[in-house]
PDB file of N, CA, C and O in Angstrom:
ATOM      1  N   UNK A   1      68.762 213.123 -51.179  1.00  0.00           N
ATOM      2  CA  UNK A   1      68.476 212.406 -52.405  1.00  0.00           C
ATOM      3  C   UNK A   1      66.991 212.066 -52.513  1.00  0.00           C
ATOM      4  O   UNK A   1      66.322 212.245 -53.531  1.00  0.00           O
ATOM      5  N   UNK A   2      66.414 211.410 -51.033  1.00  0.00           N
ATOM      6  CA  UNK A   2      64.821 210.904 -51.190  1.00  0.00           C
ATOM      7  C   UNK A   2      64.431 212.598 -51.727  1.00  0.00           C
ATOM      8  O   UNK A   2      64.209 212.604 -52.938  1.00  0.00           O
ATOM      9  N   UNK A   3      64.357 213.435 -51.340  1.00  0.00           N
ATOM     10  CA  UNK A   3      63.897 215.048 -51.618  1.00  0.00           C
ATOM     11  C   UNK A   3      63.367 214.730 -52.808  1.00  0.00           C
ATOM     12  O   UNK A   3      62.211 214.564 -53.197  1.00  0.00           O
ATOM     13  N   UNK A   4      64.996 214.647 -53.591  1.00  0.00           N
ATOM     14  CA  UNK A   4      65.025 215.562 -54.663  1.00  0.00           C
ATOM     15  C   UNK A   4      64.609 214.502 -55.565  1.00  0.00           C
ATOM     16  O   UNK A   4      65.006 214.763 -56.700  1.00  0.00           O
ATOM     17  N   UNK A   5      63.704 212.963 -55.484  1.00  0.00           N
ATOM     18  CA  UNK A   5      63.331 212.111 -56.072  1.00  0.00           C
ATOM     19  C   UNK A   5      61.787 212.791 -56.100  1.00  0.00           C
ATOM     20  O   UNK A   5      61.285 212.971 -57.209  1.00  0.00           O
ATOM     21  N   UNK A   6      61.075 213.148 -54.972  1.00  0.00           N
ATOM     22  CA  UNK A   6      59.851 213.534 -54.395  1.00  0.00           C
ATOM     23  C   UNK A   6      59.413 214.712 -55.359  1.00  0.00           C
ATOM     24  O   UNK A   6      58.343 214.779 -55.964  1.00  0.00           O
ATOM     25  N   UNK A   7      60.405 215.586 -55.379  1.00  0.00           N
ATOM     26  CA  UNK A   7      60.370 216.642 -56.329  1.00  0.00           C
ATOM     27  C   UNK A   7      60.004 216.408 -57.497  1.00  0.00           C
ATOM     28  O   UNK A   7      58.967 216.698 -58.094  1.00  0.00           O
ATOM     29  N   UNK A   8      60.933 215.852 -57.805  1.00  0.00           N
ATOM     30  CA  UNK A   8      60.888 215.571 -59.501  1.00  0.00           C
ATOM     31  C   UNK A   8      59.239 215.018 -59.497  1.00  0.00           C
ATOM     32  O   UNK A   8      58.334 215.739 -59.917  1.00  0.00           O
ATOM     33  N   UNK A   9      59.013 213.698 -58.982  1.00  0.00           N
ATOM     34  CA  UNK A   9      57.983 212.532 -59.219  1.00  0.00           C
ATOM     35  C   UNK A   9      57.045 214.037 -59.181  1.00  0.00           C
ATOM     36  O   UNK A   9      56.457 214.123 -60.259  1.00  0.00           O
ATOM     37  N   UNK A  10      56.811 214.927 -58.513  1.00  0.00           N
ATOM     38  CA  UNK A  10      55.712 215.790 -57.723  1.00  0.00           C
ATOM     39  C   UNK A  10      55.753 217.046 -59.098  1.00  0.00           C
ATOM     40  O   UNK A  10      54.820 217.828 -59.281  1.00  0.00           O
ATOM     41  N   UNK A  11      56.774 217.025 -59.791  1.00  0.00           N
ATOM     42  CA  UNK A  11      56.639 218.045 -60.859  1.00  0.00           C
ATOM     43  C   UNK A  11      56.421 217.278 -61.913  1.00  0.00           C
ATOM     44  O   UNK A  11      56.193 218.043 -62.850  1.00  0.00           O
ATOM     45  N   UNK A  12      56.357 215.939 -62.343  1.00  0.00           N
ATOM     46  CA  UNK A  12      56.148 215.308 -63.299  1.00  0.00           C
ATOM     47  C   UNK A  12      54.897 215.277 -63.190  1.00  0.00           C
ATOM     48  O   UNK A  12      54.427 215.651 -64.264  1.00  0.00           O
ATOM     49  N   UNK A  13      53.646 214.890 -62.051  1.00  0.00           N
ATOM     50  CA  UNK A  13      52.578 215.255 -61.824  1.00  0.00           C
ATOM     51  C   UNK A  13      52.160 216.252 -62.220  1.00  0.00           C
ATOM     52  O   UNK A  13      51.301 216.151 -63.096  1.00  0.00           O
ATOM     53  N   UNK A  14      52.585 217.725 -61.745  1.00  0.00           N
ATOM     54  CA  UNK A  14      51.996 219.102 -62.143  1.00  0.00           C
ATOM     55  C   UNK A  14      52.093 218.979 -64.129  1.00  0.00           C
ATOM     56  O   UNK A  14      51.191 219.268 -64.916  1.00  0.00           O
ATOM     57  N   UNK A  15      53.363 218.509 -64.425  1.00  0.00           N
ATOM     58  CA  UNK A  15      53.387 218.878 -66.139  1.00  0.00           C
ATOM     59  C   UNK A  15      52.164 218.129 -66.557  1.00  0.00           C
ATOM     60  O   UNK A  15      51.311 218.640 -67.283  1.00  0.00           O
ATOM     61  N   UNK A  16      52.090 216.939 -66.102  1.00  0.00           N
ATOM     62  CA  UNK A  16      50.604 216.034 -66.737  1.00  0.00           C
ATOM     63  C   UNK A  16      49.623 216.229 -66.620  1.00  0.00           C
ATOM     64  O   UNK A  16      48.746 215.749 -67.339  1.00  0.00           O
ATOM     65  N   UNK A  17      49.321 217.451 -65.124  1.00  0.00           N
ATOM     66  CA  UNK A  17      48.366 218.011 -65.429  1.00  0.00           C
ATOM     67  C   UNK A  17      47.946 219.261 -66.368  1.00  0.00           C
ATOM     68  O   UNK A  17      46.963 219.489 -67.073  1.00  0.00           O
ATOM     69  N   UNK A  18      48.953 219.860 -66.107  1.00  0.00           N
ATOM     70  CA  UNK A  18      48.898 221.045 -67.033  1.00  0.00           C
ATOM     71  C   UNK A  18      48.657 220.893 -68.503  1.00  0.00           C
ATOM     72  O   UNK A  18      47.932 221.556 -69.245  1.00  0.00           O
ATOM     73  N   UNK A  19      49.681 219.535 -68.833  1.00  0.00           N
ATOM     74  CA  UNK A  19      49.124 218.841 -70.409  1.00  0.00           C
ATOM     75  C   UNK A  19      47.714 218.543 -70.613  1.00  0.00           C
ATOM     76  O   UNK A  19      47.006 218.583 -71.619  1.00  0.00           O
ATOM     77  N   UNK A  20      47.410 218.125 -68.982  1.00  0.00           N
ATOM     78  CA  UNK A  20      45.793 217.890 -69.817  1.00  0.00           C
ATOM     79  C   UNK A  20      44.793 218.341 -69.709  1.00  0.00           C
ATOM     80  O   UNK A  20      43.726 217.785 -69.969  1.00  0.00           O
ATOM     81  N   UNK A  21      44.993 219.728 -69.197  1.00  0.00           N
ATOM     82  CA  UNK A  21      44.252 220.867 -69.301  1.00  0.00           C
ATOM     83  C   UNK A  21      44.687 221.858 -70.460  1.00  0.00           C
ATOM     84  O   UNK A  21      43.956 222.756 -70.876  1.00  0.00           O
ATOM     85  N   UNK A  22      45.801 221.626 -70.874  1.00  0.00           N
ATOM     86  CA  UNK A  22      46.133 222.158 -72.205  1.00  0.00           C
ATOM     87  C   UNK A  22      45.475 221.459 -73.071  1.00  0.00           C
ATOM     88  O   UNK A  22      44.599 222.165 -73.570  1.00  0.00           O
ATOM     89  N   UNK A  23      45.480 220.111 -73.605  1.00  0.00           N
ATOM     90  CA  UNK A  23      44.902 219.260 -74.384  1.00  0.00           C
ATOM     91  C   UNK A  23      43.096 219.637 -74.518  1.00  0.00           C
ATOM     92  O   UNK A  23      42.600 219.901 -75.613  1.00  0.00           O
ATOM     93  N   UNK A  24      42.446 219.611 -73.504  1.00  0.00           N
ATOM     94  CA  UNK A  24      41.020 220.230 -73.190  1.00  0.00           C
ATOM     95  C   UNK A  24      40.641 221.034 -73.686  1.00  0.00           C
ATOM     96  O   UNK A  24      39.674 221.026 -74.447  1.00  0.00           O
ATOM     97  N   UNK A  25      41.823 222.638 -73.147  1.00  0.00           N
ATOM     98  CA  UNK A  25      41.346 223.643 -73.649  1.00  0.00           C
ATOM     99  C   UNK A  25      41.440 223.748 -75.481  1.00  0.00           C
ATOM    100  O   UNK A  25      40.644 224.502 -76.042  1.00  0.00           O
ATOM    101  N   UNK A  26      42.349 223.028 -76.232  1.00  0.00           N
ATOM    102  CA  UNK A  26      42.448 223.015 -77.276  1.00  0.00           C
ATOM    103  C   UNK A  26      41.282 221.981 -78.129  1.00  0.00           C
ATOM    104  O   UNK A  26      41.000 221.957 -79.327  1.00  0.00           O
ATOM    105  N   UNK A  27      40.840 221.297 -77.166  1.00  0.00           N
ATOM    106  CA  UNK A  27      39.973 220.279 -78.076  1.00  0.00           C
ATOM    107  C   UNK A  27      38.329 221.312 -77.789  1.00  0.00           C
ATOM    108  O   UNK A  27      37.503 221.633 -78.644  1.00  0.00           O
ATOM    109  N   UNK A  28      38.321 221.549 -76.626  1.00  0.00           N
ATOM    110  CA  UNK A  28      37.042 222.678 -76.594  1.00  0.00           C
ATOM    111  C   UNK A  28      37.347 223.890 -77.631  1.00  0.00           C
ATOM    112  O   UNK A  28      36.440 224.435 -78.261  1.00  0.00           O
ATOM    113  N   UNK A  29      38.370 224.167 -77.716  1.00  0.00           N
ATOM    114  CA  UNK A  29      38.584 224.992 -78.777  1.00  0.00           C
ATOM    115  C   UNK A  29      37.812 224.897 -80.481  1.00  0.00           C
ATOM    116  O   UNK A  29      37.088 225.595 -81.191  1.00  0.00           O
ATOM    117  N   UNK A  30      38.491 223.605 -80.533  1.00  0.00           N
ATOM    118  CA  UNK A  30      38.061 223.017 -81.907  1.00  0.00           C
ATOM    119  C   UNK A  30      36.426 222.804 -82.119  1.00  0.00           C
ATOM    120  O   UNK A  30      35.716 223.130 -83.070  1.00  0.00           O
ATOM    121  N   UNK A  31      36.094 222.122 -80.855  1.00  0.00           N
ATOM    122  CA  UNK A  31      34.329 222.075 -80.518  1.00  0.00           C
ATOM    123  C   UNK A  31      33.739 223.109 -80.951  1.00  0.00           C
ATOM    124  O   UNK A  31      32.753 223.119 -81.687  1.00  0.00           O
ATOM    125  N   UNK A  32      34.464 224.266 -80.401  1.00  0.00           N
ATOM    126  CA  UNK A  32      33.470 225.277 -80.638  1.00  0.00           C
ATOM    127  C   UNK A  32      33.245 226.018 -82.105  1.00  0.00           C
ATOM    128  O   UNK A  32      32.316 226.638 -82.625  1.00  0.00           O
ATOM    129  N   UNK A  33      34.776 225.571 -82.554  1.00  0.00           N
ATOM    130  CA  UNK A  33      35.247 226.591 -83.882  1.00  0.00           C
ATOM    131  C   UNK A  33      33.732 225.600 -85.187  1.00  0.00           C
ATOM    132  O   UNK A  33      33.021 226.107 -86.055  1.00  0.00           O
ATOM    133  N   UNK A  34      33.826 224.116 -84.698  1.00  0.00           N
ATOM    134  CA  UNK A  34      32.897 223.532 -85.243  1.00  0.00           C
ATOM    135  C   UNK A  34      31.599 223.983 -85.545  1.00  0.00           C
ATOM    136  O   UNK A  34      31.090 224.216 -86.641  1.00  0.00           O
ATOM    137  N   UNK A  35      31.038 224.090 -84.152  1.00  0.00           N
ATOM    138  CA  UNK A  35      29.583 224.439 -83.760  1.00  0.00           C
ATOM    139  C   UNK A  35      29.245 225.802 -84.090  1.00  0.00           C
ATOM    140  O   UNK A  35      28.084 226.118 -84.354  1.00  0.00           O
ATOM    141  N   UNK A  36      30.674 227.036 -84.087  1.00  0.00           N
ATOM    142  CA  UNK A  36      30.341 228.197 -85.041  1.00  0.00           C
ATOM    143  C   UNK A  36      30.064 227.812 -86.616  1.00  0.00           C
ATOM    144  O   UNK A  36      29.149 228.076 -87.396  1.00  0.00           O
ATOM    145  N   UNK A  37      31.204 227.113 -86.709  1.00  0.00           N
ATOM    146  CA  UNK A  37      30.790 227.030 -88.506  1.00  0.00           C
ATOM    147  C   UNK A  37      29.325 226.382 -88.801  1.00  0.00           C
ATOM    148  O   UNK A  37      28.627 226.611 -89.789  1.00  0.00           O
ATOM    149  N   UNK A  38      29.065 225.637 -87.860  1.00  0.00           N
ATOM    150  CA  UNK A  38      27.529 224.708 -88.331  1.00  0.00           C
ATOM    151  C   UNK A  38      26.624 225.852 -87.849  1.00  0.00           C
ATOM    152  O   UNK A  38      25.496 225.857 -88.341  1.00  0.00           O
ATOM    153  N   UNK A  39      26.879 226.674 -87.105  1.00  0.00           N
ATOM    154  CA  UNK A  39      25.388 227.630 -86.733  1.00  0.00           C
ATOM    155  C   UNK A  39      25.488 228.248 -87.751  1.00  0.00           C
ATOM    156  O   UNK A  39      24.431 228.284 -88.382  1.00  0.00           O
ATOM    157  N   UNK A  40      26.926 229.147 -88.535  1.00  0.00           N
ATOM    158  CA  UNK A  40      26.837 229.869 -89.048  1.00  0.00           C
ATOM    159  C   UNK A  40      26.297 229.449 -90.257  1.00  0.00           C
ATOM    160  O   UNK A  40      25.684 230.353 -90.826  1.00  0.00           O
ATOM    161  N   UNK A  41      26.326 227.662 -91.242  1.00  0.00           N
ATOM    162  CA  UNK A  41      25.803 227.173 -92.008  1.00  0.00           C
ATOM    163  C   UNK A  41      24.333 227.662 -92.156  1.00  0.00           C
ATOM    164  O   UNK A  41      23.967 228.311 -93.136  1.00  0.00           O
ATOM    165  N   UNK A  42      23.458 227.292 -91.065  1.00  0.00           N
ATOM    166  CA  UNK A  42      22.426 226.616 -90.524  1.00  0.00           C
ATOM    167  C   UNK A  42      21.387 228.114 -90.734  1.00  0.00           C
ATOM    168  O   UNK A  42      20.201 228.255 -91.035  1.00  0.00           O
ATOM    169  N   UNK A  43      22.521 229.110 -90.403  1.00  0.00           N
ATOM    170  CA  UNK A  43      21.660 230.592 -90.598  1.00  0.00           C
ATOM    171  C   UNK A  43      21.708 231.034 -91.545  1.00  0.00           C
ATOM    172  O   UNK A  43      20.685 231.625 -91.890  1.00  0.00           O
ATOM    173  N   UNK A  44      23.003 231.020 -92.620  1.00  0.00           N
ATOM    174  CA  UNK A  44      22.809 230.837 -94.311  1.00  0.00           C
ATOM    175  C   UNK A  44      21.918 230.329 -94.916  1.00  0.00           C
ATOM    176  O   UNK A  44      21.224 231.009 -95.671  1.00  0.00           O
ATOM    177  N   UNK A  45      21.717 229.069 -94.748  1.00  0.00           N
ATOM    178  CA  UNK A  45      20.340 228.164 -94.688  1.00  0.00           C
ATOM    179  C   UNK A  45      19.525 228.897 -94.727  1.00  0.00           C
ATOM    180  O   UNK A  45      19.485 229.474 -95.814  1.00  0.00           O
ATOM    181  N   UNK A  46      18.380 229.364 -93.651  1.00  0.00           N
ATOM    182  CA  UNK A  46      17.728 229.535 -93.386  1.00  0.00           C
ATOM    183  C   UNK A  46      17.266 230.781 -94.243  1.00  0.00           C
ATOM    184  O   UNK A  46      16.204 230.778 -94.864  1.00  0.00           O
ATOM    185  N   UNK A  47      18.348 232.095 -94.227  1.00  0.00           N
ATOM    186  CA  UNK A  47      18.398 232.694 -94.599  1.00  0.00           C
ATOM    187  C   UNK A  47      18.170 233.096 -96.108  1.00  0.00           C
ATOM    188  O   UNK A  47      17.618 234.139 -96.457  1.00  0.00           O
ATOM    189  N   UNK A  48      18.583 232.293 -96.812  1.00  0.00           N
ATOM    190  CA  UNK A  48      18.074 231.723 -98.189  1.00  0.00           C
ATOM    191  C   UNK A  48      16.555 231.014 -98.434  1.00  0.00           C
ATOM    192  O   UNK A  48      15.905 231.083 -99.478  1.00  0.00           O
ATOM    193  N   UNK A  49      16.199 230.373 -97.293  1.00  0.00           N
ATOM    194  CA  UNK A  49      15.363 229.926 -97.211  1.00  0.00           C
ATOM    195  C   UNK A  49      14.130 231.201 -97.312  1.00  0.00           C
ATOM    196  O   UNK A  49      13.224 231.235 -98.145  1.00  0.00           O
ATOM    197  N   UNK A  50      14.369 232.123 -96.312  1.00  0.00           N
ATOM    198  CA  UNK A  50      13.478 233.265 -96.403  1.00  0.00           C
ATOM    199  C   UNK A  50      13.574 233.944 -97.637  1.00  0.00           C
ATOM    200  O   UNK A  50      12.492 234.390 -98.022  1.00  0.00           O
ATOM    201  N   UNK A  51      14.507 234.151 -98.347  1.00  0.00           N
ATOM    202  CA  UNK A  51      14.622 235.134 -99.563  1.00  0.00           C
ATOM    203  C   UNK A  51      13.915 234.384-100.427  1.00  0.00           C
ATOM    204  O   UNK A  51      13.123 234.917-101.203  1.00  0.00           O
ATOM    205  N   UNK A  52      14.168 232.694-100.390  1.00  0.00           N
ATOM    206  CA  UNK A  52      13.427 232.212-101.697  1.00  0.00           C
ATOM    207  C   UNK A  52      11.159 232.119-101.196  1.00  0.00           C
ATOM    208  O   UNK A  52      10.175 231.906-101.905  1.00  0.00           O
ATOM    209  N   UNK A  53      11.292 232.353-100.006  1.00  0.00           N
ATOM    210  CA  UNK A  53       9.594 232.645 -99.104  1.00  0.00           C
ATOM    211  C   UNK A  53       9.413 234.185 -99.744  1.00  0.00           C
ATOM    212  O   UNK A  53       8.364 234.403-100.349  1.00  0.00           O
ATOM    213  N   UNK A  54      10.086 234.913 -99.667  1.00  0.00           N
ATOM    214  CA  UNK A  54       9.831 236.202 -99.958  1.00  0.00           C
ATOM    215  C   UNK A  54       9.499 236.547-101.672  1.00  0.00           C
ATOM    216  O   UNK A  54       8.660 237.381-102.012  1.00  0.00           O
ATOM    217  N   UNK A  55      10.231 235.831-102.533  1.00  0.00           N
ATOM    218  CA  UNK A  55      10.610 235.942-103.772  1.00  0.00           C
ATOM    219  C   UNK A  55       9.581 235.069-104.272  1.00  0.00           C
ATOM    220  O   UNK A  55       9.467 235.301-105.476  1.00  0.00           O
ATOM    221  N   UNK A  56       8.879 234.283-103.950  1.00  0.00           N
ATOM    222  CA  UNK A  56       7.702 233.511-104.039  1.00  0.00           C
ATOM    223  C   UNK A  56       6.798 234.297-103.442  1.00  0.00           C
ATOM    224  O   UNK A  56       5.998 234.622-104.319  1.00  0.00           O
ATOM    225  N   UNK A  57       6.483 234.799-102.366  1.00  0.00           N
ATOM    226  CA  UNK A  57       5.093 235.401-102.559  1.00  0.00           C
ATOM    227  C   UNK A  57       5.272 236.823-103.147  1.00  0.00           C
ATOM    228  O   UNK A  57       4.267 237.523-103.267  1.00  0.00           O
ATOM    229  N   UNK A  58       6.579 237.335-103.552  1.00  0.00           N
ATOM    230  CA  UNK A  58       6.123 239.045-104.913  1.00  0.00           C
ATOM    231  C   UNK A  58       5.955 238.101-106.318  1.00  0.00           C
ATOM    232  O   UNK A  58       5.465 238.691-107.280  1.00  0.00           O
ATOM    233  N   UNK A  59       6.211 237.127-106.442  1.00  0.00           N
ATOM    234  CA  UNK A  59       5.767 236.871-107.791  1.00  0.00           C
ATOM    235  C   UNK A  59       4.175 236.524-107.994  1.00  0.00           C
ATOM    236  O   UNK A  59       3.428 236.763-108.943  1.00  0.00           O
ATOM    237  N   UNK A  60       3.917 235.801-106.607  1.00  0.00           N
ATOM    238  CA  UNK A  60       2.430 235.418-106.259  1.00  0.00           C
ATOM    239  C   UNK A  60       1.689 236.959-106.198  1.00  0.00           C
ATOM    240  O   UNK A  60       0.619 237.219-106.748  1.00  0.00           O
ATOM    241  N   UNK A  61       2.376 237.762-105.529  1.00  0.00           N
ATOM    242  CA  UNK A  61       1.195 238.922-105.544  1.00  0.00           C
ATOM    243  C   UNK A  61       1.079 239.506-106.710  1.00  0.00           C
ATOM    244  O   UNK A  61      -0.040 239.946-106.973  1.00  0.00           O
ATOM    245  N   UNK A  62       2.170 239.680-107.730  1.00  0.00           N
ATOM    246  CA  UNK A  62       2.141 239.929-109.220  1.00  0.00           C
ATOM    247  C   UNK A  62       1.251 238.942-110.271  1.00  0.00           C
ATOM    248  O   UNK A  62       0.778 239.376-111.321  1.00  0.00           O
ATOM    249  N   UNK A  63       1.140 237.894-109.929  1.00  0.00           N
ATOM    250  CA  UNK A  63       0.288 237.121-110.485  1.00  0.00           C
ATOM    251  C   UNK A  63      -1.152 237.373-110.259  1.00  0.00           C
ATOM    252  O   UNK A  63      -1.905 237.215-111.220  1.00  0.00           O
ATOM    253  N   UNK A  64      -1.743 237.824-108.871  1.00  0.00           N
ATOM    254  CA  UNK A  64      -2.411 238.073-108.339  1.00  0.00           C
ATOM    255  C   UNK A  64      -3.292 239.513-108.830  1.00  0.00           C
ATOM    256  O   UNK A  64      -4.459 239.498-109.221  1.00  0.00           O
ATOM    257  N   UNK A  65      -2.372 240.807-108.696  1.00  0.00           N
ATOM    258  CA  UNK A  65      -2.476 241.398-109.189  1.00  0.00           C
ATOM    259  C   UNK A  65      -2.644 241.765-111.296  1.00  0.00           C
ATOM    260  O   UNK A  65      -2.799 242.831-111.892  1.00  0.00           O
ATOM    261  N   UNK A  66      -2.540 240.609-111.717  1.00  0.00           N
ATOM    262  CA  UNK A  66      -2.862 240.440-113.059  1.00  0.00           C
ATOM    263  C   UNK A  66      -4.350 239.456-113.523  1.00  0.00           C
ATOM    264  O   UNK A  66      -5.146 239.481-114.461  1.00  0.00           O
ATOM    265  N   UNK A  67      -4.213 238.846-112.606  1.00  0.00           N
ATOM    266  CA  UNK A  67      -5.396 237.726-112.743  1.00  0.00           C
ATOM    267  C   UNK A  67      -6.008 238.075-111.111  1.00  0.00           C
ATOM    268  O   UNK A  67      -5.438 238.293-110.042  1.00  0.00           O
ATOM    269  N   UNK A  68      -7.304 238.010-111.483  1.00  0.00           N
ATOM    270  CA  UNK A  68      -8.211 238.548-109.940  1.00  0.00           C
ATOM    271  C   UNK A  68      -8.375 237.254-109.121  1.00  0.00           C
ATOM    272  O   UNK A  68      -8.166 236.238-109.785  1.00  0.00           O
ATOM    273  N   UNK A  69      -8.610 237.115-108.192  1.00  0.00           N
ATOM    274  CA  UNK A  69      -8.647 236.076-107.021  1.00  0.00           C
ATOM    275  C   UNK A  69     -10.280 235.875-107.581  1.00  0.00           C
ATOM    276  O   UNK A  69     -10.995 236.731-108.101  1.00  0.00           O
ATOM    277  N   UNK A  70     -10.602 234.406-107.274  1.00  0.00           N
ATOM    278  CA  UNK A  70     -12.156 234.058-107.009  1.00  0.00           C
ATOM    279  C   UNK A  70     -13.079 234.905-106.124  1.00  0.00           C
ATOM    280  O   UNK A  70     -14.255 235.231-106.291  1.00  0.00           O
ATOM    281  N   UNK A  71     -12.375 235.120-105.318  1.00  0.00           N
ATOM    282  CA  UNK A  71     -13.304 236.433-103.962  1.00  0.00           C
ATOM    283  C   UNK A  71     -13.287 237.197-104.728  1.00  0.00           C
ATOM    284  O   UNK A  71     -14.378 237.757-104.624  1.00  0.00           O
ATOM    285  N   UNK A  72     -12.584 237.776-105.724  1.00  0.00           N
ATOM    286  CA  UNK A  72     -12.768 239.107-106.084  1.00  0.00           C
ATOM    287  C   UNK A  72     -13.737 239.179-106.778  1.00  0.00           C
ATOM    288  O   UNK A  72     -14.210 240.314-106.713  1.00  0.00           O
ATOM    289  N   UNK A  73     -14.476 238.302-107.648  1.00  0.00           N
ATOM    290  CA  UNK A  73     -15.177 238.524-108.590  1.00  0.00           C
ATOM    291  C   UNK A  73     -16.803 238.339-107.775  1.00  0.00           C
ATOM    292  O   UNK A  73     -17.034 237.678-106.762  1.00  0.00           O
ATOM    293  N   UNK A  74     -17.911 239.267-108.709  1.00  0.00           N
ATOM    294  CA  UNK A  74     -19.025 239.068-108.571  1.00  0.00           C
ATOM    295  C   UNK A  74     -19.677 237.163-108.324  1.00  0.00           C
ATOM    296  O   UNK A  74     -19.063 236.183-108.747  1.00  0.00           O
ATOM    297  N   UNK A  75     -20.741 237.122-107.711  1.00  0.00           N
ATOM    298  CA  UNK A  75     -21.115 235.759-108.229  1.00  0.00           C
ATOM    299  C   UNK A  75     -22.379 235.741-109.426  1.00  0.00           C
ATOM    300  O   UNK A  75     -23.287 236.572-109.452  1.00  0.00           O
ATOM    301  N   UNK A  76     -22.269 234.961-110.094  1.00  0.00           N
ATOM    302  CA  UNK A  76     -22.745 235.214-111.281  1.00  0.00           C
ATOM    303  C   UNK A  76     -24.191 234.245-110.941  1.00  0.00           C
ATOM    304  O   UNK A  76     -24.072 233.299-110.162  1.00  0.00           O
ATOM    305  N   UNK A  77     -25.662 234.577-111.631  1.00  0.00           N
ATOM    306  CA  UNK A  77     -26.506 233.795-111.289  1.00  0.00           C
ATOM    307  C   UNK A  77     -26.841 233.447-112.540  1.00  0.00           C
ATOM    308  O   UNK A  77     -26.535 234.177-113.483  1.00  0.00           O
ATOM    309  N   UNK A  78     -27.665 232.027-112.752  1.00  0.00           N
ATOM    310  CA  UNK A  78     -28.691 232.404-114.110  1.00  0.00           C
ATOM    311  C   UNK A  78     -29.810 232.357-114.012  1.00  0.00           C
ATOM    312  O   UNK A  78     -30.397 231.812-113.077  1.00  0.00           O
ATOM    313  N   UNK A  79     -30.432 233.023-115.132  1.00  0.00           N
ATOM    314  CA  UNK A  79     -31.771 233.270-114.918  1.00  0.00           C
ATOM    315  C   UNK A  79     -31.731 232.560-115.833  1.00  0.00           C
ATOM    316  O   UNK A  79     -32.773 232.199-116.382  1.00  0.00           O
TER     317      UNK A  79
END
């Protein structure tokens, strides 16, 4: 009878652990599923960020190219 008390108490141990290494692996789970979605935000971001850097300087060089830069021009003297 003491045994089969020892047993039990000794497998009720193993399930609680196993629960809470189950519990872990599922909450690291979620951690991570998080920290993908925020990187993957973060590089959308960014990513937009460059298209609207890019899309600003072809309009700047089109502007540029219509109206001459100060360097470009002669300097003018008076006599």
């Amino acid at each position: 009878m003491a045994v089969l008390i020892v047993a039990v108490i000794v497998l009720l141990i193993c399930l609680l652990v196993l629960a809470d290494r189950a519990v872990k692996v599922v909450r690291r789970g979620l951690r991570r599923r998080e920290a993908n979605e925020r990187l993957a935000a973060a590089a959308a971001k960014a990513e937009e960020k460059v298209q609207r850097r890019e899309a600003a300087e072809e309009v700047g060089g089109a502007l540029t190219s219509v109206i001459p830069t100060i360097r470009d021009l002669d300097t003018r003297h008076v006599e």
